[in-house]
N, C-alpha and C positions, 0 to 999 in steps of 0.2 A: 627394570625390575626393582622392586621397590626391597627387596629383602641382596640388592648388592653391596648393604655395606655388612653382611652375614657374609658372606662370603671373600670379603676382602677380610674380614676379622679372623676368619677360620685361616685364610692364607697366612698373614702378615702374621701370628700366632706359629703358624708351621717355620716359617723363615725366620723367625727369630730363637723361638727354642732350638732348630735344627744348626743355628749359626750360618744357614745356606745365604747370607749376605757375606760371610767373610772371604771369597775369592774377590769381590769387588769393593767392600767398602770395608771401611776399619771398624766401625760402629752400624748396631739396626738404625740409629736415630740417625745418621749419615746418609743408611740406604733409604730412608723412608724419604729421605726429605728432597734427595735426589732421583732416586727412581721411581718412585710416586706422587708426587709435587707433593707432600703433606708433613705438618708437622708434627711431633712426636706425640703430642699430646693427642691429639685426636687417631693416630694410630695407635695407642693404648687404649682409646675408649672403644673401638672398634674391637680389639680384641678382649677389653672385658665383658662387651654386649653382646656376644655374637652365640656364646652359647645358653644363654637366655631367649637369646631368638630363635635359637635351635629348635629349643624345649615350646617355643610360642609358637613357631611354623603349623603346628594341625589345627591348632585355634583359629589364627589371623595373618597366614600368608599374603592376603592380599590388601589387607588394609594396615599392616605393620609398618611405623619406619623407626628410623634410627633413633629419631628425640622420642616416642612411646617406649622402646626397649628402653633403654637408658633411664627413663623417671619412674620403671618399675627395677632397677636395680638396688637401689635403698631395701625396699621389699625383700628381693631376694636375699642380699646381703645377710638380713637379718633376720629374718625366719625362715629360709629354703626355697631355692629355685620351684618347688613345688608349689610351693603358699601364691608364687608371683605368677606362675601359671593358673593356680586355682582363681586367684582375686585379676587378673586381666579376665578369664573364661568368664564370671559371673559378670562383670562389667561390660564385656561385650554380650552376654545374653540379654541380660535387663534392656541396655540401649537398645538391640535391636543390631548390631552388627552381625556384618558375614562372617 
């Protein structure tokens, strides 16, 4: 599934706000690195892209990945998760995407 790193974002997001790493690891970037093979950095970009892909799921569930959510993050940063849904939507209309 091409929208699983939305959902490792959404998790890794829950287990860290909720501290539910702290029964086994002393730090999230401890648990990350051990209980997910990954390193911290790319478990934060996961969870800062995931709810941009949220809002991008009606558009291009199925032609979404990780590196498109992410190079429309600038976008939303700075004008509204809305503007990065509107400006993906006409981009994938114009081309010709599903």
């Amino acid at each position: 599934m091409r929208l699983a790193f939305w959902a490792a974002g959404k998790a890794l997001q829950t287990i860290r706000d909720a501290r539910l790493y702290g029964t086994t690891h002393a730090t999230f970037e401890e648990y990350v690195e051990q209980r997910w093979q990954m390193g911290r950095a790319h478990a934060y970009r996961l969870i800062q892209a995931w709810p941009l892909a949220e809002a991008l799921s009606p558009i291009g569930d199925t032609t979404l990945n990780e590196a498109q959510v992410r190079a429309l993050l600038p976008l939303a940063a700075q004008h509204g998760q809305d503007a990065a849904v509107v400006g993906y939507g006409t981009v994938a209309e114009v081309d010709g995407l599903p």
